[in-house]
VOLUMGU-646342 format. One record per residue (C-alpha): x, y, z. Coordinates in nm, 3 decimals. Layout:
VOLUMGU-646342
{{X, Y, Z}}
...
end
This chain:
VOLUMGU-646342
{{-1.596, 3.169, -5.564}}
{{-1.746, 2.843, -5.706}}
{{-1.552, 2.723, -5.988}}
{{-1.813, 2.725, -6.274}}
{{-1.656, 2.464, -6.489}}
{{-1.688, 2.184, -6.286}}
{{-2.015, 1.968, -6.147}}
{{-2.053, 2.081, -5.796}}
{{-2.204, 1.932, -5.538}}
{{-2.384, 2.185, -5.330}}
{{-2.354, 2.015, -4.959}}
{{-2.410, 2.188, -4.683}}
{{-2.124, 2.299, -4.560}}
{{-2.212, 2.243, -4.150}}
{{-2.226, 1.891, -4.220}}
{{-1.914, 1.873, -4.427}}
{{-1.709, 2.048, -4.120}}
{{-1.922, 1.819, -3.836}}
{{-1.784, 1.496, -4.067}}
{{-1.443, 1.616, -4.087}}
{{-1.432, 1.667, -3.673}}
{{-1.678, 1.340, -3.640}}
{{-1.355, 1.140, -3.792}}
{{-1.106, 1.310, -3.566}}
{{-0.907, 1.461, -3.866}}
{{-0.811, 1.839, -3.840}}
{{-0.827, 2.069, -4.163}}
{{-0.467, 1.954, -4.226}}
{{-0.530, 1.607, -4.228}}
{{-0.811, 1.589, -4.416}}
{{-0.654, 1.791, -4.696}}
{{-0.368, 1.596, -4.699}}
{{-0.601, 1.277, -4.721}}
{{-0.816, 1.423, -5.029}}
{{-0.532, 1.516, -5.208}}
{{-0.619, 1.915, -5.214}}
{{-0.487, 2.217, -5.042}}
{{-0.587, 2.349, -4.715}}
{{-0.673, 2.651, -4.820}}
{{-0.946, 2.471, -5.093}}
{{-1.072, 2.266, -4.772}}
{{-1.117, 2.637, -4.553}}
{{-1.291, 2.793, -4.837}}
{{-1.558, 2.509, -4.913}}
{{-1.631, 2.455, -4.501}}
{{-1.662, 2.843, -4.519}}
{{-1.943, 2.812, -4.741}}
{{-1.709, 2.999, -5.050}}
{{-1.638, 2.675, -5.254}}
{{-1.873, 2.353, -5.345}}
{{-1.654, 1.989, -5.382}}
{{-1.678, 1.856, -5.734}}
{{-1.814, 1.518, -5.783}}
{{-1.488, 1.409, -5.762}}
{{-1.406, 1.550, -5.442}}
{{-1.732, 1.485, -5.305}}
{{-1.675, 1.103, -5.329}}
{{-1.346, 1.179, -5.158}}
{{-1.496, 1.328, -4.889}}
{{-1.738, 1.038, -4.860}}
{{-1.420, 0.774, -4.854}}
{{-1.206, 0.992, -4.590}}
{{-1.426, 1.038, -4.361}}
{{-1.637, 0.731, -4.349}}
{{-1.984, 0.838, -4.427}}
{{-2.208, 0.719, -4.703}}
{{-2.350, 1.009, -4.984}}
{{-2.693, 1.051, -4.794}}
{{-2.527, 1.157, -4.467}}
{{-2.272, 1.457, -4.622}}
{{-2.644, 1.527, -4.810}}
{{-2.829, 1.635, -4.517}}
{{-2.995, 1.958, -4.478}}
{{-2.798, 1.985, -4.128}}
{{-2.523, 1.790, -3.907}}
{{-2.682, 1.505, -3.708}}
{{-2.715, 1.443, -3.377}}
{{-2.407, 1.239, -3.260}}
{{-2.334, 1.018, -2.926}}
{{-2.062, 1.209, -2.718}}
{{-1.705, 1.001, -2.700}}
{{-1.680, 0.765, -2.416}}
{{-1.492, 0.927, -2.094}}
{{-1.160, 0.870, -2.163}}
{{-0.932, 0.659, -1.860}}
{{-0.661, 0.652, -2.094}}
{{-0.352, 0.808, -1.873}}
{{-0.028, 0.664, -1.838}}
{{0.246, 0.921, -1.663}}
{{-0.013, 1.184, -1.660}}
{{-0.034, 1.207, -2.026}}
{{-0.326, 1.104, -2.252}}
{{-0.299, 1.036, -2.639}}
{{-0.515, 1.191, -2.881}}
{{-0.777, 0.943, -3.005}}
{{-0.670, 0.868, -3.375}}
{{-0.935, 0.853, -3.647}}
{{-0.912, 0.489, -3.649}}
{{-1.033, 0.476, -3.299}}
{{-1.272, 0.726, -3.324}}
{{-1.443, 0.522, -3.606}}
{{-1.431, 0.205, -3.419}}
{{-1.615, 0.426, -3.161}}
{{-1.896, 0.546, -3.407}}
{{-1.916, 0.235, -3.584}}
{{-1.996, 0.026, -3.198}}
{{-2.238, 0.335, -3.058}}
{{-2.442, 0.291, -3.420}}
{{-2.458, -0.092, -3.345}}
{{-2.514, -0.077, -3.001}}
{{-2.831, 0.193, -3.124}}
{{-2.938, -0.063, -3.368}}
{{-2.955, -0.350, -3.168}}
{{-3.149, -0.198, -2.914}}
{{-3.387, -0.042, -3.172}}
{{-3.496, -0.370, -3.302}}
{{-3.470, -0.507, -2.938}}
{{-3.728, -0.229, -2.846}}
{{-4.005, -0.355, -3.148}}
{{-3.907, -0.725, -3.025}}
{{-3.773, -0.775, -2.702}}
{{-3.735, -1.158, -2.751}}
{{-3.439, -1.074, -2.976}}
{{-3.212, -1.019, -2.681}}
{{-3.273, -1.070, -2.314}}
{{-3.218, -0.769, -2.053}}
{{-2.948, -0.795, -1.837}}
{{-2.997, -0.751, -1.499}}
{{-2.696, -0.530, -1.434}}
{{-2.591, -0.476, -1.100}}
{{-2.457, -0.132, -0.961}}
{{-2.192, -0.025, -0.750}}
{{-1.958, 0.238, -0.644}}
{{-1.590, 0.293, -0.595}}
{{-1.620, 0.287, -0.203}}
{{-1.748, -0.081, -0.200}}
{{-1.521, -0.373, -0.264}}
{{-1.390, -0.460, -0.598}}
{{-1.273, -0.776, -0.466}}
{{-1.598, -0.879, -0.321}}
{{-1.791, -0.796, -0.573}}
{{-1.638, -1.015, -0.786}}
{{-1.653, -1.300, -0.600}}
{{-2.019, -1.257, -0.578}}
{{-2.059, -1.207, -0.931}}
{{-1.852, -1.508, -1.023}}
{{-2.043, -1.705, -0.775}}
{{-2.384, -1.542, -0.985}}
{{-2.259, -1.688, -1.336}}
{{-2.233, -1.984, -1.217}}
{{-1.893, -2.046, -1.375}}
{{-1.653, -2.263, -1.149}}
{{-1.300, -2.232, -1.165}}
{{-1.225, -2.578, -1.265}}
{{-1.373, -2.483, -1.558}}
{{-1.207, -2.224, -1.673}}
{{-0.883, -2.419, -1.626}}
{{-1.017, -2.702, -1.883}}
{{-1.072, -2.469, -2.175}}
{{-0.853, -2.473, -2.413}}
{{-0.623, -2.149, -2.455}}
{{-0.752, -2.007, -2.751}}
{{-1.089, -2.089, -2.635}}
{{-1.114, -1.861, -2.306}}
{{-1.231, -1.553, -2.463}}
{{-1.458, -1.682, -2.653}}
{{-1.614, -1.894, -2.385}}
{{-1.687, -1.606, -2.132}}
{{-1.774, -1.368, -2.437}}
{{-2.048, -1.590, -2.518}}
{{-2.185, -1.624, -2.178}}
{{-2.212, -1.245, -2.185}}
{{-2.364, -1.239, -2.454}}
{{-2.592, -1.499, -2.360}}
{{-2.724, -1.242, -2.045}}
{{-2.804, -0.950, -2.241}}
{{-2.432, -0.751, -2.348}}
{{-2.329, -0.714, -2.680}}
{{-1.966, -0.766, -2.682}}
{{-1.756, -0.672, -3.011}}
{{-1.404, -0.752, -3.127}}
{{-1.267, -0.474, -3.301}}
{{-0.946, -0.385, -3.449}}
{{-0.792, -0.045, -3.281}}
{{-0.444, 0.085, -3.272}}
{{-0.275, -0.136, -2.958}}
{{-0.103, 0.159, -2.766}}
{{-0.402, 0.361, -2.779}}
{{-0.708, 0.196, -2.680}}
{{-0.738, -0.192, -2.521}}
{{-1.115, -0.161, -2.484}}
{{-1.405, 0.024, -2.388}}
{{-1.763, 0.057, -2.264}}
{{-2.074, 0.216, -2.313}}
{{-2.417, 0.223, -2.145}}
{{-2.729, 0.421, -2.142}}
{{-3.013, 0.335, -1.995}}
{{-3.216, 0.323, -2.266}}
{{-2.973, 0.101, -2.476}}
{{-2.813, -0.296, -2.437}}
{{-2.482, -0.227, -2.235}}
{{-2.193, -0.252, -2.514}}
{{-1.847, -0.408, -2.432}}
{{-1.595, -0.339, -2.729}}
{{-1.257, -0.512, -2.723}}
{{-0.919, -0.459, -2.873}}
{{-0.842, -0.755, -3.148}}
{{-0.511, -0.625, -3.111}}
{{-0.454, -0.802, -2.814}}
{{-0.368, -1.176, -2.744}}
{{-0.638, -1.386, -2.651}}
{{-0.554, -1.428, -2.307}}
{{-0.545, -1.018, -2.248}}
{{-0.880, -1.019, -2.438}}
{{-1.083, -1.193, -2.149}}
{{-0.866, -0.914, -1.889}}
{{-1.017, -0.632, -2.090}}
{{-1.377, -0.781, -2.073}}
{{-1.398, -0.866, -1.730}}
{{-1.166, -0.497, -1.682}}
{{-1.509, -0.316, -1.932}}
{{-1.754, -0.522, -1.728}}
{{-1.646, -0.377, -1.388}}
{{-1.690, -0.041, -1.571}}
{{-2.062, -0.090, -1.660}}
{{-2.089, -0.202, -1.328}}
{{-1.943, 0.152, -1.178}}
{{-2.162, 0.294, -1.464}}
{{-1.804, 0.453, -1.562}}
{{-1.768, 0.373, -1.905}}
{{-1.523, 0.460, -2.134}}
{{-1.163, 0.388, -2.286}}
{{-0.892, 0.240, -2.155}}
{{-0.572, 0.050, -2.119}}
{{-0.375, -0.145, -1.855}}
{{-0.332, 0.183, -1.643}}
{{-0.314, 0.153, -1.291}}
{{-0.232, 0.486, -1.192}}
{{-0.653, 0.597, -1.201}}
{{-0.860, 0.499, -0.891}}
{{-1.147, 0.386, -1.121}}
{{-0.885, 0.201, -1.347}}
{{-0.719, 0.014, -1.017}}
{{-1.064, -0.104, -0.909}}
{{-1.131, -0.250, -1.230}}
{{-0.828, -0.409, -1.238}}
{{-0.901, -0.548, -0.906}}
{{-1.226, -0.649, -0.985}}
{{-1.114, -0.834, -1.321}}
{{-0.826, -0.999, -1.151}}
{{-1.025, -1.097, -0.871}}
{{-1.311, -1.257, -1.116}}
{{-1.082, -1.421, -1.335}}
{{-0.826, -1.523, -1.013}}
{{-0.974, -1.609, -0.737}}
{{-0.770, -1.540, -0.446}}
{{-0.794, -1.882, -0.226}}
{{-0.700, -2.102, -0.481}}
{{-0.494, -1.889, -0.629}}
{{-0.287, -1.868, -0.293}}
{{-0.320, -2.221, -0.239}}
{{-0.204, -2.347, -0.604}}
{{0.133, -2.099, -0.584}}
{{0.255, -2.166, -0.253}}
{{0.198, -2.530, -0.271}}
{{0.413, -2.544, -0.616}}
{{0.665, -2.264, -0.600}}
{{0.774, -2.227, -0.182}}
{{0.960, -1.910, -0.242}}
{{0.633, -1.684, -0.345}}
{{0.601, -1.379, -0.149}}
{{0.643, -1.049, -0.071}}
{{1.005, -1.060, -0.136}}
{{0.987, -1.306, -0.482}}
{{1.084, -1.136, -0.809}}
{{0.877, -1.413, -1.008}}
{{1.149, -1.484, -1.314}}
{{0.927, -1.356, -1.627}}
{{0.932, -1.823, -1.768}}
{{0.806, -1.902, -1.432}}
{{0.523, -1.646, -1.403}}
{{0.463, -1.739, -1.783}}
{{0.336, -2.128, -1.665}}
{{0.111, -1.977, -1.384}}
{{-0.083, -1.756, -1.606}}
{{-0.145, -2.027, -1.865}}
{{-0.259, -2.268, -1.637}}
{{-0.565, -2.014, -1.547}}
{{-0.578, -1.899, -1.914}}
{{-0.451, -1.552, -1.853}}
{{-0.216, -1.282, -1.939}}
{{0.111, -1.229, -1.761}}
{{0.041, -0.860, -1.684}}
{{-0.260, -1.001, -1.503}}
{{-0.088, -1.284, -1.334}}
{{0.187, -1.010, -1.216}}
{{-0.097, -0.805, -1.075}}
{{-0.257, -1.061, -0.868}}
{{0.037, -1.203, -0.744}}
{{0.110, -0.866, -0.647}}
{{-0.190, -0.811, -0.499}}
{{-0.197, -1.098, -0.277}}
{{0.149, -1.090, -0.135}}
{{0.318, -1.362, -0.324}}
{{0.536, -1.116, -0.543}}
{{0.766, -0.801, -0.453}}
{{0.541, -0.459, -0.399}}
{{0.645, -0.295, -0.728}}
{{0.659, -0.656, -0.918}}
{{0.404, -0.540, -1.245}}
{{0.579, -0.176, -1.243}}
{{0.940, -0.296, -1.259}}
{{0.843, -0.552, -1.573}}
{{0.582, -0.368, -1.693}}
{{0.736, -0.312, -2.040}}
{{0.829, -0.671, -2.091}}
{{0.456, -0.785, -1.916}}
{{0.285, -0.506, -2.158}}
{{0.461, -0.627, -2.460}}
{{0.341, -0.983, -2.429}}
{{-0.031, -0.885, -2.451}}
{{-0.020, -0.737, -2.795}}
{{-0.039, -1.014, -3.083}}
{{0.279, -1.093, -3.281}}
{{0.327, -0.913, -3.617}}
{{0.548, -1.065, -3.904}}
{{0.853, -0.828, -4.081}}
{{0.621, -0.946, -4.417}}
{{0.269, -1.091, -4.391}}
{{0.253, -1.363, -4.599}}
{{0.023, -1.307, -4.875}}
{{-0.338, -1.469, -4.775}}
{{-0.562, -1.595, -5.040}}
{{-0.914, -1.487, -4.905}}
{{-1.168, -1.765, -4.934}}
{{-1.553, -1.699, -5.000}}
{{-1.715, -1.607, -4.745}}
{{-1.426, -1.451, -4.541}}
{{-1.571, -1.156, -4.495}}
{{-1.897, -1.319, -4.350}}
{{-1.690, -1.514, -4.132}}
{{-1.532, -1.221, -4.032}}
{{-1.817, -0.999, -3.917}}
{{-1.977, -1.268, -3.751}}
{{-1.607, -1.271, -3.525}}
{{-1.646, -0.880, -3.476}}
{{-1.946, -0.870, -3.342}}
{{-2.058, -1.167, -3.197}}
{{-2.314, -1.481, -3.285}}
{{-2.565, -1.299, -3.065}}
{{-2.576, -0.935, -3.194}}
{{-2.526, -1.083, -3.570}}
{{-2.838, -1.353, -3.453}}
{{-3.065, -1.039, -3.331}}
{{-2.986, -0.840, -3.637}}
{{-3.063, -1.173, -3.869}}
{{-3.352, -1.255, -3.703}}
{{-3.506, -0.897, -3.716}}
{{-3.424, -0.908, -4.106}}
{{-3.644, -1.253, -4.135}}
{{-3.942, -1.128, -3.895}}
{{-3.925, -0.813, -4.164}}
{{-3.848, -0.550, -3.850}}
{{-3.547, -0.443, -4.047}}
{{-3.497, -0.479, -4.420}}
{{-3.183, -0.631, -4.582}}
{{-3.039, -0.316, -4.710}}
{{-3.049, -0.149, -4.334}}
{{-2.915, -0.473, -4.220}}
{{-2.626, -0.505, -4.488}}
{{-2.592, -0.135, -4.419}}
{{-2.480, -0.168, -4.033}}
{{-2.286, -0.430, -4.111}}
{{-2.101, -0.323, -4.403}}
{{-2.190, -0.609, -4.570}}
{{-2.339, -0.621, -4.933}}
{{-2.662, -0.805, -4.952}}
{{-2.506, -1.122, -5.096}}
{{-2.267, -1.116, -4.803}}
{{-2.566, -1.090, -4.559}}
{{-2.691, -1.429, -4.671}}
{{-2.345, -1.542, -4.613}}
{{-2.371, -1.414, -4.254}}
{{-2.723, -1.583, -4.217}}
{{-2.590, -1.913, -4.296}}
{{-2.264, -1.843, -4.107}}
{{-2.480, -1.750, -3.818}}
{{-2.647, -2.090, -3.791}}
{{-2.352, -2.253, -3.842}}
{{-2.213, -2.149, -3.536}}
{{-2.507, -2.187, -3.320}}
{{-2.486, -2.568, -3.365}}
{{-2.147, -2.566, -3.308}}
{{-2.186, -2.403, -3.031}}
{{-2.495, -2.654, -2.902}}
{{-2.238, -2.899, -2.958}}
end
């Protein structure tokens, strides 16, 4: 029975339950999380109780959806997860809630985007997106689509580092895919995908990792868009799709003559009987700006390490991808305009630019804008300015 001496709030209660689920929080967890008894949560998503204004605002806190949403009449329509390539022994994790809104929060952008592309397609170009199958050539393909980018290797080895990602995430960018940095829990999720035909093919990856296993994932999420596979995953080689990618990415980022040529011509003993000592294979993958898991793989691949080299060290290779934490994080004094900065880093100068430019030709107004980007207004002129900012730097 409704308790009569409080303010209720009468919403609905299909939309309560679909919010809940939409988070990825069972009836326990979400009780826990708003402070009240499962029992209180079963009787109000059974229709017998209303939340109090109180509760209500908990509700709209825990699961991460403004007043108007809970509101509605009925449950919207929601975007099914990505397939999920996340298997290591045979076992899959459940996606946490953190994940799952990570998830929600990049298929709402990705709609978005392609919304405003839709009323202006000079916002964002089309990619021309190649597509394949698993029974051609991961290998190949790669070379051909390195040789289409028009990116040569020597290149690649004079950026910088910390610059790598960055550098092939804007030429991505540049061709039509929105890629986002976002922060998900490491062990569960290094990246993912997700296309539609009707929508701008979305590459999401892990901030989690270090940079040099960020450009790995995005090559790894690019060879899914090109299987038209997409979904979540992490450095598992024990799926068929998962090896090609991993192929394909290695092969992209690695390519396999020089490769060959550079090892054998600086360290004699490479080959199929070499256990590379974990310092040595260290220098090789910084000299071509990658990870050591993805160094192990190639030089797997191609004969210049032992057969089960990336299996035998893959705790020590795995461990090196994910991004140092301190015992105590110093305590950071955030500067104005951090958060600007910081959403421009998430999602990119060119979906930020289309979403900024849409606000000025009045396709979108600021409050949708801020809205999507969880940014208050004042914040979104922050972003404007931090946009341009970074397109001349980028010129430069």
């Amino acid at each position: 029975m409704t308790r009569k001496s409080e303010n209720v709030i009468r919403a609905n209660k299909t939309v309560l339950v679909w919010a809940r689920e939409a988070r990825g929080l069972t009836q326990s967890e979400a009780a826990k999380e708003l402070g009240i008894t499962q029992g209180l949560l079963e009787a109000i998503e059974n229709g017998n109780e209303f939340p109090n204004s109180y509760l209500f605002n908990a509700m709209t806190t825990a699961y991460k959806q403004p007043e108007s949403v809970l509101l509605l009449a009925e449950a919207p329509a929601t975007s099914p997860l990505p397939q999920d390539f996340r298997t290591v022994a045979n076992k899959r994790k459940k996606l946490s809630p953190d994940t799952r809104l990570v998830i929600r929060e990049a298929q709402e952008l990705q709609r978005y985007i392609s919304e405003l592309a839709e009323d202006d397609p000079q916002l964002i170009r089309r990619f021309n997106l190649p597509a394949t199958t698993l029974s051609h050539s991961a290998a190949n393909l790669a070379k051909t689509e390195r040789a289409r980018i028009g990116v040569p290797l020597t290149t690649q080895l004079n950026w910088r580092p910390y610059q790598s990602f960055e550098k092939w995430r804007n030429w991505l960018q540049d061709k039509g895919i929105v890629v986002l940095l976002k922060r998900m829990p490491w062990h569960e999720c290094r990246g993912f995908s997700l296309l539609d035909t009707t929508l701008i093919p979305t590459i999401v990856v892990n901030s989690e990792d270090v940079v040099s296993a960020r450009t790995f994932t995005l090559f790894h999420e690019y060879a899914h868009l090109l299987l038209r596979h997409t979904g979540l995953c992490t450095l598992a080689p024990e799926i068929t799709v998962e090896q090609w990618c991993n192929v394909f990415a290695a092969t992209f980022l690695l390519p396999a003559d020089e490769l060959t040529s550079y090892v054998k011509q600086k360290y004699t003993e490479a080959g199929p009987s070499y256990d590379w000592p974990i310092a040595r294979l260290t220098r090789v993958a910084g000299r071509y700006r990658v990870s050591r898991a993805v160094m192990a793989l190639r030089l797997q691949k191609l004969g210049l390490a032992i057969p089960n080299y990336f299996d035998k060290h893959y705790g020590e290779l795995n461990a090196y991808d994910r991004r140092p934490k301190l015992a105590e994080p110093p305590h950071i004094i955030k500067k104005p305009g951090w958060k600007e900065r910081q959403r421009l880093n998430e999602v990119g100068l060119i979906a930020a630019s289309v979403i900024v430019k849409a606000w000025s030709e009045e396709l979108t107004d600021a409050a949708e804008a801020a809205d999507i980007l969880n940014l208050s207004l004042d914040e979104l002129h922050g972003l404007q300015v931090q946009t341009e900012v970074q397109r001349v730097r980028n010129v430069s």
